[in-house]
C-alpha positions in Angstrom: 101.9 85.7 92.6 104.4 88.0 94.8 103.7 91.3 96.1 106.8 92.7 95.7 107.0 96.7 95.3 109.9 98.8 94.4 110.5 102.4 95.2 113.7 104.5 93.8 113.8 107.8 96.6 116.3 110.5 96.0 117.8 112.0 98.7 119.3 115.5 99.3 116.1 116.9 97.4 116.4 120.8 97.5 120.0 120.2 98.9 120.7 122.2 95.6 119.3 123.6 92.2 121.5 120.5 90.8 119.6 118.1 93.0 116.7 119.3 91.9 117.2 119.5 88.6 118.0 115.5 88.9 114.8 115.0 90.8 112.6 116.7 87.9 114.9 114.5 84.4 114.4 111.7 86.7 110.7 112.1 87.3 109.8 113.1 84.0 112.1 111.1 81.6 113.0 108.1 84.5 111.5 106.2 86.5 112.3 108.0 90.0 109.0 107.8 92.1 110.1 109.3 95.3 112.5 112.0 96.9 113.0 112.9 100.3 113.0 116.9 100.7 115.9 118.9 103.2 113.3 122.0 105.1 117.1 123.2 105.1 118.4 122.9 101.9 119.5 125.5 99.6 117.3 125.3 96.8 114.3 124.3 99.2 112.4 127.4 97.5 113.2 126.6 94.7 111.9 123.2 95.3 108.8 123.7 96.6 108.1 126.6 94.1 109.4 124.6 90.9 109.7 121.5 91.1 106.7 119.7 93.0 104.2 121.3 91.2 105.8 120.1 87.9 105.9 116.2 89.7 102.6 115.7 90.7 102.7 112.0 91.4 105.9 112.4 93.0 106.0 110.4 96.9 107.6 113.9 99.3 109.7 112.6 102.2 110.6 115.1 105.2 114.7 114.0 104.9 115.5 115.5 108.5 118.8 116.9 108.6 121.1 117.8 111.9 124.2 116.9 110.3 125.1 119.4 107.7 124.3 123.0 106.9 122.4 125.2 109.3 119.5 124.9 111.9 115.8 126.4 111.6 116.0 126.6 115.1 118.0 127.6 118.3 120.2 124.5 119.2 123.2 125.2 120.6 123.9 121.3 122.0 123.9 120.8 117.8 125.4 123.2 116.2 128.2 125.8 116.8 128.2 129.5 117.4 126.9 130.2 113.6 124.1 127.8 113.4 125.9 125.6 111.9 125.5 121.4 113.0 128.6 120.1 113.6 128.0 116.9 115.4 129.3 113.7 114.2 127.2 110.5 114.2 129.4 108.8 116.9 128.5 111.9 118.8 124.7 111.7 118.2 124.7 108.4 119.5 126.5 108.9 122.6 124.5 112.0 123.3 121.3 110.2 122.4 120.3 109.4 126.4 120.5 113.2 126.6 116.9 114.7 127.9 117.9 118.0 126.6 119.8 117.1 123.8 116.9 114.9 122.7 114.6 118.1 122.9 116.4 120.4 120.8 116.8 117.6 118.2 112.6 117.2 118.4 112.3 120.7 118.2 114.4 120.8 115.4 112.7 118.2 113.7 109.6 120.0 114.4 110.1 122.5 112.4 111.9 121.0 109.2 108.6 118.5 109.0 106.1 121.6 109.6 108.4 123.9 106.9 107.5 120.7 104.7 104.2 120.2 105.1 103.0 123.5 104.8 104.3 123.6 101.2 103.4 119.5 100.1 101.8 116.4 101.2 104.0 114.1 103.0 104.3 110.2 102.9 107.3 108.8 104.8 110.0 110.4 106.6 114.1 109.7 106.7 117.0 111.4 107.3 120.3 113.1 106.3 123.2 110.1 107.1 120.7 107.6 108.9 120.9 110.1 112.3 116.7 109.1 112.4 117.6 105.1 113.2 120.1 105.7 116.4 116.7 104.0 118.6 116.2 107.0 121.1 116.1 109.7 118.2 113.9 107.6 116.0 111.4 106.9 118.9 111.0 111.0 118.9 110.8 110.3 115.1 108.1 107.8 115.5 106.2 110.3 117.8 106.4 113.0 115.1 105.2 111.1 112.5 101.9 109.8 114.6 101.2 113.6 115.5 102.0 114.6 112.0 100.1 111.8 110.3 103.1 110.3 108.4 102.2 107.1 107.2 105.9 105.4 106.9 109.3 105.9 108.7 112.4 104.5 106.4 113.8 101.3 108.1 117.5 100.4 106.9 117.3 96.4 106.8 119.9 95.7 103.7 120.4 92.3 103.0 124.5 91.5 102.4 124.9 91.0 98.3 127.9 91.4 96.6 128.1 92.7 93.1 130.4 91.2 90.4 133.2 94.0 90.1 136.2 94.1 92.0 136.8 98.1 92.0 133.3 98.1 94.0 135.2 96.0 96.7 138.8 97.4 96.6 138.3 101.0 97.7 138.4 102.5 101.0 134.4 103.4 100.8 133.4 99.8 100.9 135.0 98.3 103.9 132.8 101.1 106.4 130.1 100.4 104.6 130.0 97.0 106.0 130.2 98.1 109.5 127.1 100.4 108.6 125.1 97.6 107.9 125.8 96.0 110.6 125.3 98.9 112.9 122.1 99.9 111.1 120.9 96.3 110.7 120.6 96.5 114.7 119.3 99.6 115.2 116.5 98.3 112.6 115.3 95.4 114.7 115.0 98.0 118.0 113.2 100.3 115.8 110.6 98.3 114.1 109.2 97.5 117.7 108.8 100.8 118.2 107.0 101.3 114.3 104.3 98.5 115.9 104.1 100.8 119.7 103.1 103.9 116.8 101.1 101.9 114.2 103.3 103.4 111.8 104.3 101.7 108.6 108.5 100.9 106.9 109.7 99.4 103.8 111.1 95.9 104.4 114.2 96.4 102.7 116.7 99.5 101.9 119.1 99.6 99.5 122.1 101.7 99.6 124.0 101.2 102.3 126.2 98.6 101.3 127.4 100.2 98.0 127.7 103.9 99.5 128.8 106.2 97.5 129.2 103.6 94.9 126.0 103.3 93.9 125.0 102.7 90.2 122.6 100.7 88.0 124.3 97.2 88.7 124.3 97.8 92.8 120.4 98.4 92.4 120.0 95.5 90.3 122.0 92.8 92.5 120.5 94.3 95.8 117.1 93.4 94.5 118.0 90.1 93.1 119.3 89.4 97.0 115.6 89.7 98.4 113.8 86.6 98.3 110.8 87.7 99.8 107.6 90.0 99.1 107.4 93.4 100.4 108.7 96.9 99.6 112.1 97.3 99.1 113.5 101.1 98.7 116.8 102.1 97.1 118.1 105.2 98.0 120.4 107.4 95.6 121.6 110.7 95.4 121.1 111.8 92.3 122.6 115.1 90.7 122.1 116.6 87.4 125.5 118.9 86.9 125.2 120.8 83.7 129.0 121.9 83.5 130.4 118.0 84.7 129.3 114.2 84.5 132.3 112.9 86.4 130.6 112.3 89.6 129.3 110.1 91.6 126.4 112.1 92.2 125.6 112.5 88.0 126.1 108.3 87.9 123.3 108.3 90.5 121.3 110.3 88.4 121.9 107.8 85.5 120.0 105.3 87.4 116.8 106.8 87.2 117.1 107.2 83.3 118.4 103.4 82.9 115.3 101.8 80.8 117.9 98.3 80.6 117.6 98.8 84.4 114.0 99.2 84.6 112.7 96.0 82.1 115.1 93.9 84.6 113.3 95.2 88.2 109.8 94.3 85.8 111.6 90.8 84.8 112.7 90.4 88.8 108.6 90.8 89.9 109.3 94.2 91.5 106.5 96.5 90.7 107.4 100.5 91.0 105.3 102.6 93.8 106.1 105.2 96.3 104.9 105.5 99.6 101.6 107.5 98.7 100.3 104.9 96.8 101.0 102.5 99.2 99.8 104.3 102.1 96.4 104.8 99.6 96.4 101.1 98.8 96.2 100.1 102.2 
């Protein structure tokens, strides 16, 4: 018998009431187990105040953020004269050797986990666009989470799979997405050395790179059908519950977690649902 575990995280939690709206259908009348909170998001309040304590088995991620919207904190190497980050990834890695860029981004970090925490209990940590797994920013990631007692750190290992649907290939989102699995496929196997320097814990796969803003119930599906071996694979989606329009990508996202088709076939594949609490418990 495998031991093969299955966890569906949303994103962008408290990014806004939408967001969290989706987090809360998809708790409740879905199967979403997990979702990864922005300290600053702008339904964050709203987040903490009304949604977690309606979700009580719900995994809480710290989704660390220095790419979009404001900072908590003084950091005028990430943001511009209003606060406001405005560093691109390419950016973030070449600054990465930076002693005192590194040290606002830790700072930084400090405080979205600690804005976190003192509202909820936190399992695993990740990050807004993957800016955590550039190596010398997630080694300050891995030393937060030891301080902080984070169990887990989101790894971005995605097996290549192709799905059966010729619009998800002949777009201009999916050709990038195959250089970000490339580029975060590396990054992985420098990072997981550092996980074992920590003694912290990853999931063994990720889904979502791949199929980027493409994501729907049939990406989730053939991802998982691509792993061959036991351990814990995550998908990550970004779902969004719009009341005035469902023609989005974020609103197909949120279908996922609703998708009971979806859900007997993970069962039938040997996946077993969890979340990175009841992981961390189990072990």
């Amino acid at each position: 018998m495998g031991n093969k575990k299955f966890i569906l995280n949303a994103d962008d939690f408290g990014m806004s009431k939408a967001f969290n709206r989706a987090v809360l259908d998809g708790y409740h009348n879905g199967f979403l187990t997990s979702a990864s909170l922005c300290a600053n998001g702008k339904a964050f309040n709203a987040a903490v105040n009304e949604i977690i304590p309606e979700c009580p088995n719900l995994g809480i991620g710290v989704h660390l953020n220095i790419m979009e919207g404001r900072s908590l904190t003084k950091a005028p190497m990430l943001t511009n004269k209003r606060g406001k980050f405005n560093n691109s990834y390419l950016k973030l890695i070449l600054k990465s050797n930076d002693y005192k860029f590194l040290e606002q981004i830790e700072y930084e970090f400090r405080t979205q986990i600690e804005t976190v925490m003192n509202y909820t209990k936190v399992d695993h940590i990740d990050s807004h666009v993957h800016t955590h797994a550039i190596p010398n920013i997630f080694k300050l990631t891995a030393k937060l989470a030891k301080e902080y007692q984070i169990p887990f750190i989101r790894t971005q290992y995605e097996e290549m799979y192709f799905v059966p649907s010729l619009k998800k290939h002949l777009n201009f989102k999916y050709p990038p997405n195959i250089l970000k699995i490339l580029l975060l496929n590396s990054f992985t196997g420098i990072n997981k050395k550092t996980l074992l320097e920590y003694g912290l814990k990853t999931n063994d796969y990720l889904i979502g790179v791949g199929y980027t803003g493409l994501m729907d119930s049939m990406t989730i599906e053939y991802g998982l059908k691509a792993i061959e071996g036991d351990g814990i694979a995550e998908a990550l989606i970004h779902p969004c519950n719009y009341a005035a329009s469902h023609k989005n990508q974020h609103y197909t996202e949120f279908l996922i977690t609703q998708n009971k088709s979806l859900k007997d076939k993970i069962d039938r594949l040997g996946f077993e649902l969890t979340n990175y609490r009841q992981e961390y418990a189990i072990r």
